[in-house]
MIDOSE-1310 file (N, C-alpha, C; in nm, 2 decimals, decimal comma, always signed):
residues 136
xxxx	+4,74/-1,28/+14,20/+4,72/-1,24/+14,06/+4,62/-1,34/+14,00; +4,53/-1,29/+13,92/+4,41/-1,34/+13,85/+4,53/-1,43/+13,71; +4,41/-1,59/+13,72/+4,57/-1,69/+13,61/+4,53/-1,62/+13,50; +4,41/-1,54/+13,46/+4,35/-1,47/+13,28/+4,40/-1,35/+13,24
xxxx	+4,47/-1,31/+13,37/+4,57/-1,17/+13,35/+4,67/-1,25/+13,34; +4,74/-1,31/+13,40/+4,89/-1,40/+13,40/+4,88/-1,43/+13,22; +4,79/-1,50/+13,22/+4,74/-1,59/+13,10/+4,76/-1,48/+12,94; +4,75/-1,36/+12,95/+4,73/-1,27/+12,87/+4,90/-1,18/+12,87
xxxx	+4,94/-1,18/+13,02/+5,08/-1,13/+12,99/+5,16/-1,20/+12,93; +5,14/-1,36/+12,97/+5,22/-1,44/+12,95/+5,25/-1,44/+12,78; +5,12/-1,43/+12,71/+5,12/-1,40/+12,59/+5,12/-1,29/+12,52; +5,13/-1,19/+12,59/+5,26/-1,06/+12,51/+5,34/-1,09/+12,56
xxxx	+5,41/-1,17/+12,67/+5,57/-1,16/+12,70/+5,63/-1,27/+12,52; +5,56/-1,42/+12,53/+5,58/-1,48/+12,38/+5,55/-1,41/+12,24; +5,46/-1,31/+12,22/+5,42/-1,27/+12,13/+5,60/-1,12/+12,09; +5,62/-1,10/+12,20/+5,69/-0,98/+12,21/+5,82/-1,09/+12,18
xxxx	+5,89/-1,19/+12,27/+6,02/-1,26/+12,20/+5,99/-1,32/+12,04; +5,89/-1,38/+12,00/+5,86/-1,42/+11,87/+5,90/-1,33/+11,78; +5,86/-1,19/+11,81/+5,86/-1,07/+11,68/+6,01/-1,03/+11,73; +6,07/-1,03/+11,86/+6,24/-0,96/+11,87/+6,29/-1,10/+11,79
xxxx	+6,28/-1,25/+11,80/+6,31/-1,27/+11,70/+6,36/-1,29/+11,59; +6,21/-1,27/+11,54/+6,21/-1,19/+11,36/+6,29/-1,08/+11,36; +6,30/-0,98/+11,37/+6,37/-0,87/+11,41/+6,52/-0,93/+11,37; +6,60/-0,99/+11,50/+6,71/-1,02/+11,46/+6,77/-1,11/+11,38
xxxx	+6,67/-1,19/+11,35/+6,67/-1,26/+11,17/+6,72/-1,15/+11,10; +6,60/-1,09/+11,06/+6,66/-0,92/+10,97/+6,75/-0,91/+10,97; +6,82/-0,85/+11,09/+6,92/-0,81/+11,15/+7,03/-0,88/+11,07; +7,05/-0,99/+11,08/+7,11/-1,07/+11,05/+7,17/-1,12/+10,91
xxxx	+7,06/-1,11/+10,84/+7,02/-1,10/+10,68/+7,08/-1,00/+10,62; +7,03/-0,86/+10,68/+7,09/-0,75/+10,59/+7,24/-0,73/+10,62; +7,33/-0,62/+10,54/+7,41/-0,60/+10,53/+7,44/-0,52/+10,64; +7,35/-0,43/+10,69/+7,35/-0,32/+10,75/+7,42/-0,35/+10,93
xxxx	+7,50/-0,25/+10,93/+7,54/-0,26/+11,09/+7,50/-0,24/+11,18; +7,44/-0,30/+11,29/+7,35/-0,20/+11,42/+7,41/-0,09/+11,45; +7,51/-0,12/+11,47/+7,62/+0,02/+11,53/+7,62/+0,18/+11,46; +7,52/+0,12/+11,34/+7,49/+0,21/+11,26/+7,36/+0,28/+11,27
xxxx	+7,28/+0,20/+11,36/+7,14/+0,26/+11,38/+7,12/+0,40/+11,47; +6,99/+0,46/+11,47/+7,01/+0,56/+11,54/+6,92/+0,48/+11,74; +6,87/+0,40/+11,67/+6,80/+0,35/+11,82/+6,89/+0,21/+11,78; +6,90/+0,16/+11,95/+6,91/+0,02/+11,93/+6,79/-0,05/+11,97
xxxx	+6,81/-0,20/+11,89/+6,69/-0,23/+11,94/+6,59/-0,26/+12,02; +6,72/-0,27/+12,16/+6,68/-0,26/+12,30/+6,60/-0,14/+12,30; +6,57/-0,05/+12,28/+6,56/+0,07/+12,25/+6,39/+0,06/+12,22; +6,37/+0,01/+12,12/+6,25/+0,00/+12,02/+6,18/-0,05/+12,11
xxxx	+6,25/-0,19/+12,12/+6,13/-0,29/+12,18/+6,10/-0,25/+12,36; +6,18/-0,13/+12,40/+6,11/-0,10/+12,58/+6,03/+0,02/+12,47; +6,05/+0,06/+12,38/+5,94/+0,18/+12,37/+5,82/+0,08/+12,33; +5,80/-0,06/+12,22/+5,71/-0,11/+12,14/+5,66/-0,18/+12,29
xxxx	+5,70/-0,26/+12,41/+5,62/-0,33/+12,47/+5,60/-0,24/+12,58; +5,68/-0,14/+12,64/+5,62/-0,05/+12,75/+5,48/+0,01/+12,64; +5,47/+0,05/+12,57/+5,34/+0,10/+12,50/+5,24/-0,02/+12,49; +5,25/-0,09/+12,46/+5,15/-0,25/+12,46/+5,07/-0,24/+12,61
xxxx	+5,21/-0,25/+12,66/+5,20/-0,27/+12,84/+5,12/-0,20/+12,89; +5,13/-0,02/+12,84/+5,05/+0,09/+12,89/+4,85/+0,04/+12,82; +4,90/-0,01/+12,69/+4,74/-0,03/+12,65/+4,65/-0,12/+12,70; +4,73/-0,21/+12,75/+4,66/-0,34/+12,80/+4,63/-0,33/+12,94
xxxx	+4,71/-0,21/+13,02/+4,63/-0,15/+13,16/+4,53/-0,13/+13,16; +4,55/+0,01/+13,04/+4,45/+0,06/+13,06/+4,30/+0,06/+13,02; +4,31/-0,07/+12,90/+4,18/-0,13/+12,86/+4,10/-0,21/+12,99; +4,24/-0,26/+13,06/+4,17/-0,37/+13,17/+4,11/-0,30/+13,29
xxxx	+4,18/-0,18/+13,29/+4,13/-0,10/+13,43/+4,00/-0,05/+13,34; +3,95/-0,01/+13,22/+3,88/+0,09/+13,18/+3,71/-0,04/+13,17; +3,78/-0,19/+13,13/+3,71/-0,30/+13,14/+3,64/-0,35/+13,27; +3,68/-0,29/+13,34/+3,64/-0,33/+13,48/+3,55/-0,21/+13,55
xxxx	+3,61/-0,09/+13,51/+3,45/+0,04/+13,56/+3,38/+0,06/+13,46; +3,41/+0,07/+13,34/+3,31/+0,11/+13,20/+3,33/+0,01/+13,13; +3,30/-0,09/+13,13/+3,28/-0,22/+13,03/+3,23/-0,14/+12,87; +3,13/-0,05/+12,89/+3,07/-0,04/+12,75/+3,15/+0,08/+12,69
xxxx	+3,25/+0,15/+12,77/+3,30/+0,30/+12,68/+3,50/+0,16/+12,65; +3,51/+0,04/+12,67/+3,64/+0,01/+12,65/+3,65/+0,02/+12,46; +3,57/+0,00/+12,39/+3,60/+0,05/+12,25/+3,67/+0,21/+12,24; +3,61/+0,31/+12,28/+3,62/+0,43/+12,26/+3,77/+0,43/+12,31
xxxx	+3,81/+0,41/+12,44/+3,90/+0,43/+12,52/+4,02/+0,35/+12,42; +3,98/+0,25/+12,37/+4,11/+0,17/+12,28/+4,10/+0,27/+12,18; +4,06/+0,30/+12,09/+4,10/+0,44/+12,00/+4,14/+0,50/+12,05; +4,08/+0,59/+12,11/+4,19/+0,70/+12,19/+4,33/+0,66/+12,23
xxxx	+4,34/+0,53/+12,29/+4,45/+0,53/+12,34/+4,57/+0,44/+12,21; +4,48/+0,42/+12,13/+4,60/+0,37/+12,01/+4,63/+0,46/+11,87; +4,53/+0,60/+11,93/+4,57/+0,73/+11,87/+4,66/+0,79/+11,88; +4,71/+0,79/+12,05/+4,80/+0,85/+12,14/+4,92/+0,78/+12,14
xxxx	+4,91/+0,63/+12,09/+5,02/+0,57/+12,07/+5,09/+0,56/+11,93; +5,01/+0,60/+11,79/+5,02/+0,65/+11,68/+5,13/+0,76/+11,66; +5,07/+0,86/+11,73/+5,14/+1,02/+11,78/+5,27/+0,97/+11,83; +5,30/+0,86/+11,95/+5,40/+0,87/+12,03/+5,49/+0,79/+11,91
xxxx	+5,47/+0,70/+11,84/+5,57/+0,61/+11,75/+5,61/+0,72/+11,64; +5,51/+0,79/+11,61/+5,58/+0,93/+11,51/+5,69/+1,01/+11,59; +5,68/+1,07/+11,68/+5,77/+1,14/+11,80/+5,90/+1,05/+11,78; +5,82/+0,91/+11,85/+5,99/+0,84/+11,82/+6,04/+0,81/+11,72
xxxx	+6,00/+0,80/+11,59/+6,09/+0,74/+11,50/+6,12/+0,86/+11,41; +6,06/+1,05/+11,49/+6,08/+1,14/+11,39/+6,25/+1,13/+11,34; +6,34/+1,13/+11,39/+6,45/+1,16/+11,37/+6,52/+1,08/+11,27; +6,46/+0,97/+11,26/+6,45/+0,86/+11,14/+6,38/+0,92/+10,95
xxxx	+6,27/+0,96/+10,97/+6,24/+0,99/+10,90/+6,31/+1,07/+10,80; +6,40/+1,15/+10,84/+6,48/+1,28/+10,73/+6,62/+1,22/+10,70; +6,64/+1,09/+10,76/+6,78/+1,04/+10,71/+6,77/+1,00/+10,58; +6,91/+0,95/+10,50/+6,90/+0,86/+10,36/+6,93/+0,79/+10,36
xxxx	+7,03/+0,75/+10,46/+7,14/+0,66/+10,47/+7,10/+0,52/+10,47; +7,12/+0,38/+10,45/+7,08/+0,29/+10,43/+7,03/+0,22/+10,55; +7,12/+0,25/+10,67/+7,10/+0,17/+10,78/+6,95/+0,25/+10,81; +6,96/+0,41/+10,81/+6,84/+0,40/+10,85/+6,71/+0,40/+10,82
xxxx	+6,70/+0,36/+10,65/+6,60/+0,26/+10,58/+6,59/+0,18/+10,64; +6,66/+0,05/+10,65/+6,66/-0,06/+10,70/+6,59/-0,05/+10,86; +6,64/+0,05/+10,97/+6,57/+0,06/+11,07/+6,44/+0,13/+11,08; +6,39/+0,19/+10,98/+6,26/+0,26/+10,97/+6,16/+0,15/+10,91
xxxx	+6,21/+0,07/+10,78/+6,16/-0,06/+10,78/+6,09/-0,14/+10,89; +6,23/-0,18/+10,94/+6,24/-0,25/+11,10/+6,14/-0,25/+11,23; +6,12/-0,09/+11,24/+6,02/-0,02/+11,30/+5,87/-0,01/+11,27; +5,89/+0,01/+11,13/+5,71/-0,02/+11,15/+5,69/-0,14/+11,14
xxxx	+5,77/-0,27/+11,08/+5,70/-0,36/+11,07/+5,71/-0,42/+11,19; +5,78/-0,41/+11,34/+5,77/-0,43/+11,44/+5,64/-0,36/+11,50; +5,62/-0,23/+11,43/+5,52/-0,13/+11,47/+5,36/-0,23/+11,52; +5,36/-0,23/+11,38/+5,25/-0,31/+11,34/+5,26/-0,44/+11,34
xxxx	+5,34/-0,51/+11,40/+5,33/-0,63/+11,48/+5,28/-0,63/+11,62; +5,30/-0,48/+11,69/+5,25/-0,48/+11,79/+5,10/-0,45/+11,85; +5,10/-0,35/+11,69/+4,95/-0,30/+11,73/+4,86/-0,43/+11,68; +4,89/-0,58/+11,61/+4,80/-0,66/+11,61/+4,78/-0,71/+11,74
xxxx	+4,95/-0,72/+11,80/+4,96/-0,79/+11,92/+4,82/-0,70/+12,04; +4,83/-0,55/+11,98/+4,71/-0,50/+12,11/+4,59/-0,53/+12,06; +4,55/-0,51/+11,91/+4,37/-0,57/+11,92/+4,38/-0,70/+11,96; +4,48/-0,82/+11,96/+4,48/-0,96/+12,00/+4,43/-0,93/+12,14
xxxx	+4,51/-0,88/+12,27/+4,45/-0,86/+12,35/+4,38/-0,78/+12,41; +4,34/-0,68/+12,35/+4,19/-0,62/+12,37/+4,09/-0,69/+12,36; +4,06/-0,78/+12,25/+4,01/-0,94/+12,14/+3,98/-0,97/+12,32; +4,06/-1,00/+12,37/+4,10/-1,13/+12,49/+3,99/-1,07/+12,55
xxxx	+4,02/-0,93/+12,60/+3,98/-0,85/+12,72/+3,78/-0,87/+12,72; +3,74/-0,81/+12,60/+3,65/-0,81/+12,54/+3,57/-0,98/+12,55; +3,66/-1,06/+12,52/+3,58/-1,21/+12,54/+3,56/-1,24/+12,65; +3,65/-1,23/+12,78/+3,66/-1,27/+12,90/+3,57/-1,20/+12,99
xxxx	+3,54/-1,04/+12,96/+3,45/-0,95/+13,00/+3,33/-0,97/+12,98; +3,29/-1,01/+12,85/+3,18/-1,05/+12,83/+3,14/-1,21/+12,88; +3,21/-1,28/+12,90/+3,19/-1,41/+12,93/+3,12/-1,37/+13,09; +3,21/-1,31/+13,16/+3,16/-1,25/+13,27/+3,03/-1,18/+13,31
xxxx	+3,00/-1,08/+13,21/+2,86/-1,05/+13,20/+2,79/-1,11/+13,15; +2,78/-1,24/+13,10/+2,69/-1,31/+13,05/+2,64/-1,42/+13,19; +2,74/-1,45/+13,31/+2,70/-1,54/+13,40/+2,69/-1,45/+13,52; +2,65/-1,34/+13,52/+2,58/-1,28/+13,60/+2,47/-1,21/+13,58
């Protein structure tokens, strides 16, 4: 295994414990009972880093035969990942109840801790790729 792929998992595997975390800080803080949630957060976080996981494939694989379409391809694919966090947190959405305030909270701002975590490394993909095409 290449150490700049190691090097980039290695930093979603920390980026991903840093924000579970924060998370269970929250957790911690509020009033609210997990046991009251409708996901747990083992739950969240295989849907938030299996989707990371899926984007950061497929930038790298898309980096390596089409260097110049990996912009297009990251939209598309953090469109598709948009749609899928709606899907999953639909059943969240129509509740009142407080816990699941508190976990719809929870969720996007994990949400969008992840999606910085993917332009971070897309960011990466994009530097390293170009560093590449510059010494050839």
């Amino acid at each position: 295994m290449n150490f700049s792929k190691l090097s980039l998992l290695f930093q979603l595997a920390v980026m991903s414990i840093f924000v579970c975390g924060l998370h269970f800080l929250m957790l911690s803080v509020s009033s609210a009972a997990v046991g009251e949630f409708y996901y747990t957060p083992f739950q969240e976080y295989l849907f938030l880093i299996g989707t990371s996981l899926a984007v950061y494939g497929l930038n790298k694989m898309v980096a390596k035969k089409s260097f110049e379409q990996l912009g297009f391809v990251f939209l598309g694919v953090m469109t598709v990942k948009f749609i899928l966090a709606y899907v999953f947190v639909l059943p969240l959405l129509d509740s009142h109840s407080e816990a699941y305030n508190l976990e719809k909270k929870l969720f996007f701002l994990n949400f969008i801790l992840f999606l910085g975590i993917d332009v971070y490394l897309t960011s990466q993909i994009l530097t390293s790729s170009g560093k590449k095409d510059k010494k050839e």
